[in-house]
C-alpha positions, 0 to 999 in steps of 0.5 A, a space after each residue: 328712434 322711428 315712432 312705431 318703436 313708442 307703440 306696443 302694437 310694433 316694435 319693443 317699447 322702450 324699457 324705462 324701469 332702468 332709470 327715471 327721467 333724467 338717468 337717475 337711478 329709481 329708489 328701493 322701496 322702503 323695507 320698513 314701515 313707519 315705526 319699524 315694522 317689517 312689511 308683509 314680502 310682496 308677491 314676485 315682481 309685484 307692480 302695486 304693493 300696499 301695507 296698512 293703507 288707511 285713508 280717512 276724510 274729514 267727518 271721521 270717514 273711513 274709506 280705506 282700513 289698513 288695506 294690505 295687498 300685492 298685485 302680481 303683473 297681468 290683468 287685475 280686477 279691483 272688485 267691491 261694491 260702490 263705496 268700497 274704497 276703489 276710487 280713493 285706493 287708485 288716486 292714492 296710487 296715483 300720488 294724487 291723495 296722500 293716505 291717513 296712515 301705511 304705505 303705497 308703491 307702484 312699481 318699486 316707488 313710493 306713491 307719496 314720495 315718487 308720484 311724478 315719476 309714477 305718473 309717467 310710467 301708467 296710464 289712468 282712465 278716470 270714471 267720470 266723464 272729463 273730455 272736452 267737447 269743442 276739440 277733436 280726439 286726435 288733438 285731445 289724444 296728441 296733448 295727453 301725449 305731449 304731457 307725458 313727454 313724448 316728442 310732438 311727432 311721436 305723440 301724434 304718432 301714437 295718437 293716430 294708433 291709439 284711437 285706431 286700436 280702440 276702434 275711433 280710426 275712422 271718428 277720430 277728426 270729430 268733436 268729441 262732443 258729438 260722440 256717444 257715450 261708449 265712444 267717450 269711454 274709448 277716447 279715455 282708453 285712448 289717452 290711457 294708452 299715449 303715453 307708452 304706459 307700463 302699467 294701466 288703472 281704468 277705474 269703472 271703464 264700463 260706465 254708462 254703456 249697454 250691454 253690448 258696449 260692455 262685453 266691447 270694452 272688456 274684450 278691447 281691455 282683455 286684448 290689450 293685456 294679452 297682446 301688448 303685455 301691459 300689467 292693468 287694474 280694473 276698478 269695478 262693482 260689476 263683478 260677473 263681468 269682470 272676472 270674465 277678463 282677469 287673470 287675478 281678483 283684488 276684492 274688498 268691501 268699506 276699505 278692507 281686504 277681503 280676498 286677493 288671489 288668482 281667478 282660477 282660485 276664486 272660481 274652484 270647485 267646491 264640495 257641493 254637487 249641483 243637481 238639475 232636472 227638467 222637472 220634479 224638483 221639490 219631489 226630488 228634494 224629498 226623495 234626497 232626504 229620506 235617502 239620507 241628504 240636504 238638499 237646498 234649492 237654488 234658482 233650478 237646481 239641488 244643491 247637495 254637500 258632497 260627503 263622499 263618493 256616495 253621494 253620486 250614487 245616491 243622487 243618481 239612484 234617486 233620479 233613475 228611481 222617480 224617472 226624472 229628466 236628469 239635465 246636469 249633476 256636477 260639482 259647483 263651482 265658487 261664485 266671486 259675489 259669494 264674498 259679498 252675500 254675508 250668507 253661509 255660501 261665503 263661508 266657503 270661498 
Protein backbone atom coordinates (compact mmCIF):
# COMPACT_ATOMS: atom_id res chain seq x y z
CA UNK A 1 0.00 0.00 0.00
CA UNK A 2 1.85 3.38 -1.26
CA UNK A 3 1.89 5.95 1.85
CA UNK A 4 -0.29 8.48 0.63
CA UNK A 5 -3.11 5.78 1.37
CA UNK A 6 -2.37 6.15 5.53
CA UNK A 7 -3.38 10.09 5.13
CA UNK A 8 -6.59 11.53 5.03
CA UNK A 9 -5.76 14.41 2.81
CA UNK A 10 -5.25 11.35 -0.04
CA UNK A 11 -6.72 8.71 -0.73
CA UNK A 12 -9.42 6.63 1.66
CA UNK A 13 -7.84 5.65 4.95
CA UNK A 14 -7.97 2.09 5.77
CA UNK A 15 -10.90 0.80 7.67
CA UNK A 16 -9.98 -0.54 10.93
CA UNK A 17 -13.50 -0.82 13.00
CA UNK A 18 -13.46 -4.47 11.24
CA UNK A 19 -11.06 -6.17 13.42
CA UNK A 20 -8.22 -5.37 15.89
CA UNK A 21 -4.73 -5.89 15.41
CA UNK A 22 -4.13 -9.10 14.68
CA UNK A 23 -7.79 -10.00 12.69
CA UNK A 24 -9.48 -10.74 15.92
CA UNK A 25 -12.91 -9.64 16.04
CA UNK A 26 -13.65 -6.56 18.45
CA UNK A 27 -16.15 -7.15 21.39
CA UNK A 28 -19.74 -6.00 21.70
CA UNK A 29 -20.22 -3.62 24.12
CA UNK A 30 -21.41 -4.81 27.18
CA UNK A 31 -25.56 -4.64 27.23
CA UNK A 32 -25.47 -4.19 30.84
CA UNK A 33 -24.32 -2.49 33.80
CA UNK A 34 -22.78 -3.76 36.47
CA UNK A 35 -25.36 -5.24 38.54
CA UNK A 36 -27.86 -5.86 35.75
CA UNK A 37 -29.02 -2.60 35.15
CA UNK A 38 -29.98 -1.93 31.47
CA UNK A 39 -27.84 1.15 30.26
CA UNK A 40 -29.70 4.23 28.84
CA UNK A 41 -29.63 3.36 24.05
CA UNK A 42 -26.72 5.62 22.85
CA UNK A 43 -27.27 8.03 20.17
CA UNK A 44 -26.83 6.40 16.51
CA UNK A 45 -23.43 5.23 15.79
CA UNK A 46 -22.33 6.76 19.13
CA UNK A 47 -17.99 7.11 18.98
CA UNK A 48 -17.90 7.59 22.95
CA UNK A 49 -20.63 6.16 25.21
CA UNK A 50 -20.72 6.66 29.34
CA UNK A 51 -23.15 5.17 32.01
CA UNK A 52 -22.97 6.34 35.51
CA UNK A 53 -19.29 7.17 35.06
CA UNK A 54 -18.15 8.10 38.54
CA UNK A 55 -14.55 8.54 39.41
CA UNK A 56 -13.50 9.78 42.92
CA UNK A 57 -9.60 10.42 44.25
CA UNK A 58 -8.28 9.95 47.44
CA UNK A 59 -9.40 12.42 49.95
CA UNK A 60 -13.33 11.68 49.21
CA UNK A 61 -12.79 14.05 45.65
CA UNK A 62 -15.49 13.72 43.29
CA UNK A 63 -14.18 14.52 39.87
CA UNK A 64 -16.69 12.56 37.92
CA UNK A 65 -20.80 12.06 39.41
CA UNK A 66 -22.42 9.38 37.61
CA UNK A 67 -21.95 11.16 34.24
CA UNK A 68 -23.90 9.53 31.39
CA UNK A 69 -23.71 10.61 27.82
CA UNK A 70 -23.64 9.73 24.14
CA UNK A 71 -21.52 11.58 21.80
CA UNK A 72 -22.62 11.31 18.13
CA UNK A 73 -19.61 11.23 15.35
CA UNK A 74 -18.63 14.94 14.18
CA UNK A 75 -16.95 17.80 16.13
CA UNK A 76 -17.77 17.70 19.67
CA UNK A 77 -17.08 20.40 22.61
CA UNK A 78 -16.53 19.09 25.98
CA UNK A 79 -17.41 22.39 27.95
CA UNK A 80 -17.22 23.19 31.59
CA UNK A 81 -15.19 25.36 33.79
CA UNK A 82 -11.53 24.30 35.14
CA UNK A 83 -12.23 21.51 37.45
CA UNK A 84 -14.91 20.29 35.88
CA UNK A 85 -13.82 16.99 35.37
CA UNK A 86 -12.85 17.11 31.26
CA UNK A 87 -9.52 16.01 31.98
CA UNK A 88 -10.16 12.86 34.15
CA UNK A 89 -13.39 11.95 31.70
CA UNK A 90 -10.72 12.06 28.73
CA UNK A 91 -7.99 9.93 30.55
CA UNK A 92 -10.88 7.50 31.55
CA UNK A 93 -11.45 7.36 27.54
CA UNK A 94 -8.12 6.81 27.08
CA UNK A 95 -7.95 3.72 29.33
CA UNK A 96 -5.21 5.48 31.41
CA UNK A 97 -7.43 5.98 34.70
CA UNK A 98 -9.80 3.38 35.71
CA UNK A 99 -13.09 5.01 36.91
CA UNK A 100 -14.86 4.50 40.87
CA UNK A 101 -17.76 2.95 39.56
CA UNK A 102 -20.04 2.77 35.53
CA UNK A 103 -18.98 2.40 32.36
CA UNK A 104 -16.87 3.79 29.56
CA UNK A 105 -16.68 2.64 25.67
CA UNK A 106 -15.24 4.33 22.80
CA UNK A 107 -15.94 3.18 19.68
CA UNK A 108 -17.85 0.01 20.73
CA UNK A 109 -14.91 -0.80 23.26
CA UNK A 110 -14.91 -0.96 26.80
CA UNK A 111 -12.04 1.71 28.21
CA UNK A 112 -11.19 -0.65 31.18
CA UNK A 113 -10.99 -3.88 29.16
CA UNK A 114 -9.77 -2.54 25.66
CA UNK A 115 -7.64 0.36 26.10
CA UNK A 116 -4.61 -0.80 24.01
CA UNK A 117 -6.84 -1.43 21.25
CA UNK A 118 -8.43 2.28 21.89
CA UNK A 119 -5.26 3.78 21.94
CA UNK A 120 -4.54 2.67 18.41
CA UNK A 121 -7.66 3.76 16.82
CA UNK A 122 -7.41 7.96 18.13
CA UNK A 123 -5.18 10.30 18.63
CA UNK A 124 -4.82 12.60 22.18
CA UNK A 125 -3.66 15.90 22.36
CA UNK A 126 -2.58 16.58 25.80
CA UNK A 127 -2.84 19.78 27.88
CA UNK A 128 0.27 20.19 29.32
CA UNK A 129 3.33 21.05 27.49
CA UNK A 130 5.07 17.59 27.06
CA UNK A 131 7.43 18.07 23.90
CA UNK A 132 11.20 17.47 24.03
CA UNK A 133 13.11 20.17 23.41
CA UNK A 134 16.47 18.69 21.88
CA UNK A 135 14.67 16.80 18.84
CA UNK A 136 13.23 18.27 15.86
CA UNK A 137 9.35 17.99 14.91
CA UNK A 138 9.73 15.61 12.35
CA UNK A 139 11.85 13.14 14.20
CA UNK A 140 9.38 13.51 17.33
CA UNK A 141 6.16 13.40 14.92
CA UNK A 142 7.95 9.96 13.08
CA UNK A 143 8.32 8.25 16.58
CA UNK A 144 4.80 9.01 17.91
CA UNK A 145 4.00 7.35 14.45
CA UNK A 146 6.04 4.54 15.00
CA UNK A 147 4.39 3.92 18.26
CA UNK A 148 1.01 3.48 16.80
CA UNK A 149 2.33 1.15 14.43
CA UNK A 150 3.03 2.39 11.28
CA UNK A 151 5.88 1.00 9.10
CA UNK A 152 8.80 3.51 9.60
CA UNK A 153 8.70 4.79 5.93
CA UNK A 154 4.87 5.38 6.41
CA UNK A 155 5.38 6.75 9.65
CA UNK A 156 7.66 9.55 8.01
CA UNK A 157 5.36 9.64 5.48
CA UNK A 158 2.69 10.96 7.27
CA UNK A 159 5.06 12.96 9.70
CA UNK A 160 6.11 15.20 6.78
CA UNK A 161 2.02 15.66 5.79
CA UNK A 162 1.08 16.10 9.03
CA UNK A 163 3.23 18.96 10.08
CA UNK A 164 2.43 20.65 6.75
CA UNK A 165 -1.44 20.60 7.30
CA UNK A 166 -0.88 22.37 10.74
CA UNK A 167 1.36 24.63 9.04
CA UNK A 168 5.09 23.56 10.26
CA UNK A 169 6.16 22.30 6.66
CA UNK A 170 8.32 25.00 6.39
CA UNK A 171 9.75 24.79 10.76
CA UNK A 172 9.65 21.15 10.77
CA UNK A 173 13.69 20.32 10.90
CA UNK A 174 13.97 22.92 13.86
CA UNK A 175 14.58 21.95 17.59
CA UNK A 176 11.24 22.06 19.10
CA UNK A 177 12.86 24.03 21.80
CA UNK A 178 13.00 26.77 19.96
CA UNK A 179 9.60 27.13 19.00
CA UNK A 180 6.88 29.39 20.39
CA UNK A 181 4.07 28.34 22.13
CA UNK A 182 1.39 28.11 19.26
CA UNK A 183 4.01 26.24 17.46
CA UNK A 184 4.21 23.89 20.25
CA UNK A 185 0.57 23.58 20.34
CA UNK A 186 0.58 22.60 16.34
CA UNK A 187 3.30 19.90 17.06
CA UNK A 188 0.90 17.83 19.57
CA UNK A 189 -1.99 18.32 16.74
CA UNK A 190 0.59 16.93 14.51
CA UNK A 191 1.13 13.88 16.66
CA UNK A 192 -2.60 13.54 17.15
CA UNK A 193 -2.85 13.00 13.93
CA UNK A 194 0.24 10.33 12.81
CA UNK A 195 -1.33 7.96 13.51
CA UNK A 196 -4.21 7.69 10.83
CA UNK A 197 -6.81 8.17 14.10
CA UNK A 198 -10.32 7.49 13.92
CA UNK A 199 -11.24 9.40 16.48
CA UNK A 200 -9.14 12.88 17.96
CA UNK A 201 -9.67 14.03 21.95
CA UNK A 202 -7.67 17.47 22.12
CA UNK A 203 -7.79 18.41 25.59
CA UNK A 204 -7.54 22.56 25.99
CA UNK A 205 -5.73 22.80 22.60
CA UNK A 206 -5.90 26.59 22.86
CA UNK A 207 -3.93 26.69 25.76
CA UNK A 208 -1.41 29.52 26.43
CA UNK A 209 -2.08 31.19 22.79
CA UNK A 210 -3.25 34.87 21.88
CA UNK A 211 -6.17 35.51 20.28
CA UNK A 212 -5.34 35.27 16.94
CA UNK A 213 -3.23 32.02 17.63
CA UNK A 214 -6.85 30.91 19.02
CA UNK A 215 -9.28 31.57 16.15
CA UNK A 216 -5.96 29.63 14.06
CA UNK A 217 -6.18 26.50 15.86
CA UNK A 218 -10.01 26.28 16.16
CA UNK A 219 -10.26 27.06 12.34
CA UNK A 220 -7.29 24.24 11.68
CA UNK A 221 -9.34 21.62 14.20
CA UNK A 222 -12.88 22.81 12.45
CA UNK A 223 -10.93 21.90 8.83
CA UNK A 224 -9.82 18.72 10.11
CA UNK A 225 -13.20 17.34 10.92
CA UNK A 226 -14.98 18.92 7.83
CA UNK A 227 -12.43 17.53 5.44
CA UNK A 228 -11.08 14.60 6.66
CA UNK A 229 -14.21 13.37 8.29
CA UNK A 230 -12.38 12.33 11.84
CA UNK A 231 -15.14 12.37 14.84
CA UNK A 232 -12.97 14.80 17.41
CA UNK A 233 -13.64 15.99 21.15
CA UNK A 234 -12.74 19.38 22.27
CA UNK A 235 -12.03 19.65 26.05
CA UNK A 236 -12.42 23.42 26.89
CA UNK A 237 -13.35 26.23 29.48
CA UNK A 238 -13.49 28.98 26.64
CA UNK A 239 -17.03 28.37 25.76
CA UNK A 240 -17.54 31.45 23.20
CA UNK A 241 -14.96 30.26 21.22
CA UNK A 242 -15.65 26.69 21.13
CA UNK A 243 -18.85 26.57 20.04
CA UNK A 244 -17.91 28.51 16.96
CA UNK A 245 -16.17 25.15 15.69
CA UNK A 246 -18.72 22.28 16.74
CA UNK A 247 -21.42 20.60 15.62
CA UNK A 248 -22.63 19.16 19.29
CA UNK A 249 -22.02 20.69 23.04
CA UNK A 250 -21.20 18.13 25.93
CA UNK A 251 -21.57 20.51 29.06
CA UNK A 252 -20.95 19.53 32.58
CA UNK A 253 -19.97 21.26 35.82
CA UNK A 254 -18.17 19.22 39.12
CA UNK A 255 -18.53 16.06 37.06
CA UNK A 256 -22.04 16.03 36.36
CA UNK A 257 -24.19 16.42 33.00
CA UNK A 258 -25.81 19.29 32.75
CA UNK A 259 -26.52 19.28 28.73
CA UNK A 260 -25.65 17.32 25.60
CA UNK A 261 -27.12 18.09 22.74
CA UNK A 262 -26.68 19.76 19.27
CA UNK A 263 -25.22 23.55 18.82
CA UNK A 264 -28.17 24.53 16.81
CA UNK A 265 -30.30 23.35 19.84
CA UNK A 266 -27.86 25.25 22.46
CA UNK A 267 -28.10 28.33 20.42
CA UNK A 268 -32.43 28.47 19.82
CA UNK A 269 -34.07 31.32 19.96
CA UNK A 270 -36.03 31.83 22.71
CA UNK A 271 -38.97 33.88 23.74
CA UNK A 272 -37.57 37.10 24.86
CA UNK A 273 -37.21 39.87 22.38
CA UNK A 274 -34.39 41.93 22.29
CA UNK A 275 -34.87 45.52 21.81
CA UNK A 276 -31.70 48.05 20.77
CA UNK A 277 -31.82 52.00 20.47
CA UNK A 278 -28.93 54.23 19.82
CA UNK A 279 -30.07 56.36 22.64
CA UNK A 280 -32.77 56.44 25.17
CA UNK A 281 -32.83 53.33 26.81
CA UNK A 282 -33.85 53.89 30.48
CA UNK A 283 -36.51 56.37 29.06
CA UNK A 284 -37.71 53.63 26.92
CA UNK A 285 -37.58 50.86 29.58
CA UNK A 286 -40.29 53.21 31.43
CA UNK A 287 -42.19 53.82 28.43
CA UNK A 288 -42.29 49.66 27.95
CA UNK A 289 -44.05 49.32 31.42
CA UNK A 290 -46.45 51.83 31.59
CA UNK A 291 -47.76 50.38 28.20
CA UNK A 292 -47.95 46.99 30.02
CA UNK A 293 -44.26 45.25 29.89
CA UNK A 294 -41.00 44.13 31.82
CA UNK A 295 -38.12 45.05 30.32
CA UNK A 296 -34.84 44.15 31.70
CA UNK A 297 -31.59 45.77 30.72
CA UNK A 298 -28.73 43.73 29.45
CA UNK A 299 -25.41 45.33 28.20
CA UNK A 300 -27.31 47.99 25.47
CA UNK A 301 -30.18 46.36 24.74
CA UNK A 302 -34.08 45.72 26.34
CA UNK A 303 -34.87 42.43 27.02
CA UNK A 304 -38.56 41.77 26.81
CA UNK A 305 -40.60 38.29 27.45
CA UNK A 306 -42.54 37.76 24.13
CA UNK A 307 -46.34 36.90 25.28
CA UNK A 308 -47.53 37.12 21.80
CA UNK A 309 -47.47 38.74 18.64
CA UNK A 310 -48.42 41.99 20.25
CA UNK A 311 -45.78 42.34 21.82
CA UNK A 312 -43.88 43.74 18.38
CA UNK A 313 -46.12 46.10 18.16
CA UNK A 314 -46.30 47.35 21.50
CA UNK A 315 -42.32 47.52 21.05
CA UNK A 316 -42.45 49.09 17.87
CA UNK A 317 -45.36 51.96 19.07
CA UNK A 318 -43.14 52.86 21.87
CA UNK A 319 -40.08 53.64 19.76
CA UNK A 320 -42.07 55.26 16.93
CA UNK A 321 -43.85 57.40 19.96
CA UNK A 322 -40.70 58.93 21.91
CA UNK A 323 -38.75 59.11 18.47
CA UNK A 324 -36.05 56.94 19.21
CA UNK A 325 -33.13 55.34 16.85
CA UNK A 326 -34.24 51.97 16.71
CA UNK A 327 -30.83 49.73 15.96
CA UNK A 328 -32.17 46.04 16.42
CA UNK A 329 -35.62 44.33 17.62
CA UNK A 330 -35.42 40.40 17.25
CA UNK A 331 -35.84 37.45 19.13
CA UNK A 332 -32.70 36.33 21.19
CA UNK A 333 -31.13 33.75 20.86
CA UNK A 334 -29.78 30.98 23.94
CA UNK A 335 -26.13 31.73 25.05
CA UNK A 336 -24.01 28.33 26.12
CA UNK A 337 -22.68 30.33 29.31
CA UNK A 338 -26.45 30.71 30.51
CA UNK A 339 -25.80 26.76 31.59
CA UNK A 340 -23.26 28.16 33.74
CA UNK A 341 -24.65 31.82 35.58
CA UNK A 342 -26.92 29.95 38.19
CA UNK A 343 -29.38 33.01 37.20
CA UNK A 344 -32.78 32.80 35.86
CA UNK A 345 -31.59 33.24 31.95
CA UNK A 346 -30.44 29.47 32.72
CA UNK A 347 -33.57 28.27 33.44
CA UNK A 348 -34.55 28.88 29.97
CA UNK A 349 -31.83 26.79 28.08
Amino acid sequence: MPPSQYWPGGTTPPDLSAALPGGTTPPDPPAALPGGTTPPDPPAQAVIQTRALTKVYPGNVTALDGLTVGVAPGVTGLIGANGAGKSTLIKILLGLLPPTKGQATVLGRDCQTSGETIRTLLGYMPEHDCLPPDVTATEFVTHLGRMSGLPPTVAKERAAESLRHVGLHEERYRLIGTYSTGMKQRVKLAQALAGDPRLLLLDEPTNGLDPAGRTAMLELIGRIGAEFGISIMVASHLLGEIERICDHLVAIDAGRLLRADSITSFTAVSEVLAVEVEEGLAQLQQELKARGLTATVAQRALLVPLGGDDTYDVVRDAVADLALPLCRLEQRRHQVEELFRGDEGAAHV
